[in-house]
C-alpha positions in Angstrom: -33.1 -44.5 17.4 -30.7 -45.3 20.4 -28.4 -42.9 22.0 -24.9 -44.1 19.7 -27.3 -43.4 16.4 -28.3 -40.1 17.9 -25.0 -39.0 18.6 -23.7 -40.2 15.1 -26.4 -38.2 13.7 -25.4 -35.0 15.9 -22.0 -35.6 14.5 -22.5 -35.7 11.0 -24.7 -32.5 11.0 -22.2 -30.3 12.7 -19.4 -31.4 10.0 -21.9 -31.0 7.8 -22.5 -27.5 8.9 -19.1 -26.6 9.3 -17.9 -27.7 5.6 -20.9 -25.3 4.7 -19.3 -22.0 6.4 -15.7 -23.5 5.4 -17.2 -23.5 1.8 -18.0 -19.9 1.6 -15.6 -17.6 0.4 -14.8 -15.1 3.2 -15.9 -12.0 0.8 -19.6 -13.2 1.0 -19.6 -13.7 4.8 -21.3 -11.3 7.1 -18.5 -10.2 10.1 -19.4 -10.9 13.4 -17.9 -7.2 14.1 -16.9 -4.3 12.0 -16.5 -1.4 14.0 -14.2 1.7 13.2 -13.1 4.4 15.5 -11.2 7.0 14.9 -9.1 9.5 17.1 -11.6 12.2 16.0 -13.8 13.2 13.3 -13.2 17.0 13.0 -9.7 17.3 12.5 -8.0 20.8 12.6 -7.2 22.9 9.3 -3.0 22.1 10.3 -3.8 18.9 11.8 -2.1 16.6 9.3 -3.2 12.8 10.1 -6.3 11.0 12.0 -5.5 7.5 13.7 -8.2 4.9 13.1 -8.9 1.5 14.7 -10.6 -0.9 13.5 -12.0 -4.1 15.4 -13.1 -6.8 12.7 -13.3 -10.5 13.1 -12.9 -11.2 9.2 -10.4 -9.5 6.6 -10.5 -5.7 5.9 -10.1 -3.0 2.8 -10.1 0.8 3.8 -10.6 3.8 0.9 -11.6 7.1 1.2 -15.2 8.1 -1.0 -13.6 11.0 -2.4 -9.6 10.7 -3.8 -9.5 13.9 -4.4 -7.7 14.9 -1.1 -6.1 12.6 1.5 -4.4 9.3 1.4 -4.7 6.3 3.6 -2.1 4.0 5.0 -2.7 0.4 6.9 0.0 0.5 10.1 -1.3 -2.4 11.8 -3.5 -6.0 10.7 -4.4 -8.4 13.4 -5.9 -11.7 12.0 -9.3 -11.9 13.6 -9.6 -9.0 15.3 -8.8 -5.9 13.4 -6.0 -3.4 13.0 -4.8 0.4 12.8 -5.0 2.8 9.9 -3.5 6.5 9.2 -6.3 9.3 7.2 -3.7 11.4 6.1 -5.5 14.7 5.7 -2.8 17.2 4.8 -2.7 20.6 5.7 -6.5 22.1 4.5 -5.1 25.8 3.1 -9.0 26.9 2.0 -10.8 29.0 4.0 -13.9 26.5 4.5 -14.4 22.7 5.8 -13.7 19.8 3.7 -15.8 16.6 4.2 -14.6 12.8 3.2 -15.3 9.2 4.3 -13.7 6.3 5.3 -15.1 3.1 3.8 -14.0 0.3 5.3 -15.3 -3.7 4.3 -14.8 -7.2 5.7 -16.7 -9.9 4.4 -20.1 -8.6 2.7 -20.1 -5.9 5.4 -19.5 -2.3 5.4 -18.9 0.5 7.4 -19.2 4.3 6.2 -17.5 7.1 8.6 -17.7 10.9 7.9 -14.0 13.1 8.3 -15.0 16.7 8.6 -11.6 18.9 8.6 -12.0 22.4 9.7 -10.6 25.0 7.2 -8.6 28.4 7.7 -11.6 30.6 8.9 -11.8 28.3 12.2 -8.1 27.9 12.9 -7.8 31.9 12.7 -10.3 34.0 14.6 -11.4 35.9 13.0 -10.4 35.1 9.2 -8.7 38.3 8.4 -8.0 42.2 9.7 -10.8 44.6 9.0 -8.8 47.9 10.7 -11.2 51.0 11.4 -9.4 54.0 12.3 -6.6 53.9 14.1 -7.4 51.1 16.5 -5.7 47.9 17.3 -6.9 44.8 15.4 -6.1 41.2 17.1 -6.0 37.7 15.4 -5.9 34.2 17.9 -4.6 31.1 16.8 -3.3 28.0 18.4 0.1 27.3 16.7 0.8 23.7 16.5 4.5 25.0 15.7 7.0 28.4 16.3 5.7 30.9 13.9 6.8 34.4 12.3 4.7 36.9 10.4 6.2 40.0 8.0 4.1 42.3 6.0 4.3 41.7 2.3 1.5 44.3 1.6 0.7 48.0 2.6 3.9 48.6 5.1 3.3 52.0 4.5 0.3 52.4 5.5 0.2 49.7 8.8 2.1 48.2 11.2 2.5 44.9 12.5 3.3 44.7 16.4 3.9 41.1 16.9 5.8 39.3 14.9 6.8 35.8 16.1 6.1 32.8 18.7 6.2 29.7 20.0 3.8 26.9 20.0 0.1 27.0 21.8 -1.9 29.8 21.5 -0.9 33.3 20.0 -1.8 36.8 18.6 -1.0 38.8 15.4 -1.8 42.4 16.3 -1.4 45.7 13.7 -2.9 48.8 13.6 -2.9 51.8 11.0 -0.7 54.6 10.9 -3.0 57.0 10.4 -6.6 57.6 10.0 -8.0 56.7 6.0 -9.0 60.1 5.2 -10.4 58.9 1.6 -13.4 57.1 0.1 -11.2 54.5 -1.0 -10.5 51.3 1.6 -6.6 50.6 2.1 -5.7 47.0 1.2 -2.4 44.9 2.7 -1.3 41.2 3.1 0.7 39.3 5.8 2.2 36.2 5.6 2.2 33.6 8.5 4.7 31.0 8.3 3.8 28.0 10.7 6.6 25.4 10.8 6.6 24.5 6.9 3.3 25.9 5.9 2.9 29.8 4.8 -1.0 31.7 5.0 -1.6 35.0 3.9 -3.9 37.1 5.9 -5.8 40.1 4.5 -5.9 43.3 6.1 -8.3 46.0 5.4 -8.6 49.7 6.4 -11.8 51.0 6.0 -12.4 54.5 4.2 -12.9 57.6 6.2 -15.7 59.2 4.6 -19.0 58.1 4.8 -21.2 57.5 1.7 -23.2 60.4 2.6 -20.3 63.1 2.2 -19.6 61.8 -1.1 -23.2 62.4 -2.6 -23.1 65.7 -1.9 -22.0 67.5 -5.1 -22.7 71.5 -4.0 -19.9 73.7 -3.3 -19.7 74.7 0.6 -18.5 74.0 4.0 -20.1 71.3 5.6 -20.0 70.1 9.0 -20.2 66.3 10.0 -21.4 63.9 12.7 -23.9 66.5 14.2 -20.9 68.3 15.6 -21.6 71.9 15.4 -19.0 73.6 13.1 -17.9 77.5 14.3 -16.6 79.2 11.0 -13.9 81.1 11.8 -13.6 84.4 14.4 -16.0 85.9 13.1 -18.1 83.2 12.1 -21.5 81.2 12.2 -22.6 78.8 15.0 -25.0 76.3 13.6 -25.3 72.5 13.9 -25.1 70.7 10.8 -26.4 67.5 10.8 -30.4 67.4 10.3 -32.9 64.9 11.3 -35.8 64.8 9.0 -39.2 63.6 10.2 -39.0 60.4 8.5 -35.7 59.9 10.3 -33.6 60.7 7.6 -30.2 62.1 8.3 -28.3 64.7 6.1 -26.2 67.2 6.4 -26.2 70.9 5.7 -24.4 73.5 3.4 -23.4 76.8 5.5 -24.2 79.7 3.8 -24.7 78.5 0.1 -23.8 80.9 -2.5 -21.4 82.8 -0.1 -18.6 80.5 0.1 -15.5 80.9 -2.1 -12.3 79.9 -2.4 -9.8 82.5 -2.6 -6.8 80.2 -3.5 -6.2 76.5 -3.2 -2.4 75.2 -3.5 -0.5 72.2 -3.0 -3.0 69.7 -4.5 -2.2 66.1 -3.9 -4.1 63.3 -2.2 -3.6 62.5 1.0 -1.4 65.4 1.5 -1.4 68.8 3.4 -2.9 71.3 1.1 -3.6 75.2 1.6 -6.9 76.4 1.3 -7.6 80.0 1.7 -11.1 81.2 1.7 -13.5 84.0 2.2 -17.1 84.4 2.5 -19.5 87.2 1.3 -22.1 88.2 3.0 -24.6 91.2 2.1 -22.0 92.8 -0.5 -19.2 92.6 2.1 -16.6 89.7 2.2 -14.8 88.9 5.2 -10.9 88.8 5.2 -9.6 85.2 4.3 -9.1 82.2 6.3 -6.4 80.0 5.8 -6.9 76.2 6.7 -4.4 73.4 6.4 -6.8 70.7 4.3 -6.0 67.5 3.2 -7.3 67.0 -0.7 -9.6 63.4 -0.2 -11.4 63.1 -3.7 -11.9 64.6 -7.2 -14.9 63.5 -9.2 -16.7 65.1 -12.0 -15.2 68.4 -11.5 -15.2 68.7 -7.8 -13.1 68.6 -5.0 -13.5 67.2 -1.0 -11.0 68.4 1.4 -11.0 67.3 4.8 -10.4 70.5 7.5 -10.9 67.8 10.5 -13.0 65.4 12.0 -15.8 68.4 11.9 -15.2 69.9 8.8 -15.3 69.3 4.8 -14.8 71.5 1.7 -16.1 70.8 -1.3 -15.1 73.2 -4.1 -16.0 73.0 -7.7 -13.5 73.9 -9.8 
């Protein structure tokens, strides 16, 4: 064969081989490049939209796996080389993550990539108010807009001592009124408005009296904490919180079977009341003392007052 022939040859091949790839529908050809990169994967619960780019040699679809939440929208197509596209998240109001994909194809290729928005409990830290006592509570947040809180719940039993800002990061801070003297925990709401969007926060005061207290169902005076309790002028010193040798704690009655109550008025819960009692002791019974109590439970016929942090009541009726 001489060197025109072999060139001829050369020349018809490559046509040859070109009219091939020419022939074949672009859907059925494998892309050179498909690459998609977005502006991040872990979007924020109030982070709205994630910018993707996509670098492709051939034509390109995008959907999400899951249309159940989100939308996508094509800003940009360049012929050859790729384009821009818009994951419109929308604000995620539940407190957990929320996972979707991106699908995007070109040609008979395909390229899968995971969206992980963070939900409510990582935007707010922490989640909600769990108050104990008295004490200041704090919640931190970085506000992509001005905000303003109010209380819709329980204003009057807490108080909340910031109540607005600007963007970046911020602080919601409340606090109780007063100490929970019951067995019961106190429940209130806020609501956060951020630009358009409104949360509700859940604030919680837990109860006063500690499980053991409650179980206790024989009349006396009992003390509490290990604090030693001094009955009176002429009273008893003795500690009342025992340790038994298996490292149980309970507490102890003082002088069972010689407490009474004299009189008890003003019952109402959560309220002052006036308990005047007397103790007997070898046939003689001591003048009466009169303690300012605050009535914390009825249950099956008895009642808990609350002297102080020291000392309880409980008087059957």
């Amino acid at each position: 064969m001489d060197m025109k022939s072999a060139i001829r040859l050369f020349v018809t091949v490559m046509a040859a081989a070109a009219l091939t790839v020419s022939c074949v529908p672009e859907s059925e050809r494998e892309p050179k490049n498909l690459e998609v990169i977005p502006a991040t994967t872990t979007p924020g619960a109030l982070d709205t939209e994630v910018v993707v780019e996509v670098k492709c040699d051939l034509s390109w679809t995008v959907k999400l796996q899951d249309d159940s939440w989100g939308e996508v929208e094509v800003k940009k197509v360049e012929k050859g080389t790729g384009g821009t596209f818009v994951f419109k998240t929308g604000v995620n109001t539940a407190d957990g993550s929320r996972k979707n994909n991106l699908i995007v194809k070109a040609g008979n290729g395909e390229k899968k990539v995971a969206i992980t928005q963070d939900g409510l409990s990582s935007f707010f830290t922490p989640r909600y108010f769990m108050l104990d006592g008295v004490e200041e509570s704090t919640i931190t947040f970085n506000s992509p807009e001005s905000w303003k809180a109010e209380i819709i719940e329980g204003r009057e039993w807490f108080t909340l001592k910031t109540t607005s800002g600007g963007p970046g990061e911020a602080s919601l801070v409340c606090a109780a009124k007063e100490e929970n003297d019951t067995e019961e925990a106190l429940e209130g709401k806020i609501r956060l408005t951020i630009g358009s969007n409104a949360f509700e926060i859940q604030v919680t005061q837990k109860a006063g009296l500690t499980d053991s207290i409650m179980k206790i169902t024989q009349p006396g005076i009992y003390g509490i904490a290990g604090r030693n309790y001094v009955f009176g002028v002429d009273g008893w010193n003795q500690q009342s919180l025992k340790k038994d040798a298996d490292g149980t704690m309970r507490y102890c009655l003082m002088h069972a079977g010689t407490f009474s109550a004299v009189t008890v008025s003003g019952l109402k819960n959560a309220s002052k009341s006036a308990v005047s009692l007397a103790i007997s002791e070898e046939g003689f019974t001591y003048p009466a003392h009169d303690y300012a109590a605050i009535l914390i439970a009825v249950k099956e016929g008895m009642w808990w007052f609350k002297v102080n942090e020291d000392t309880y009541f409980i008087i059957q009726e």
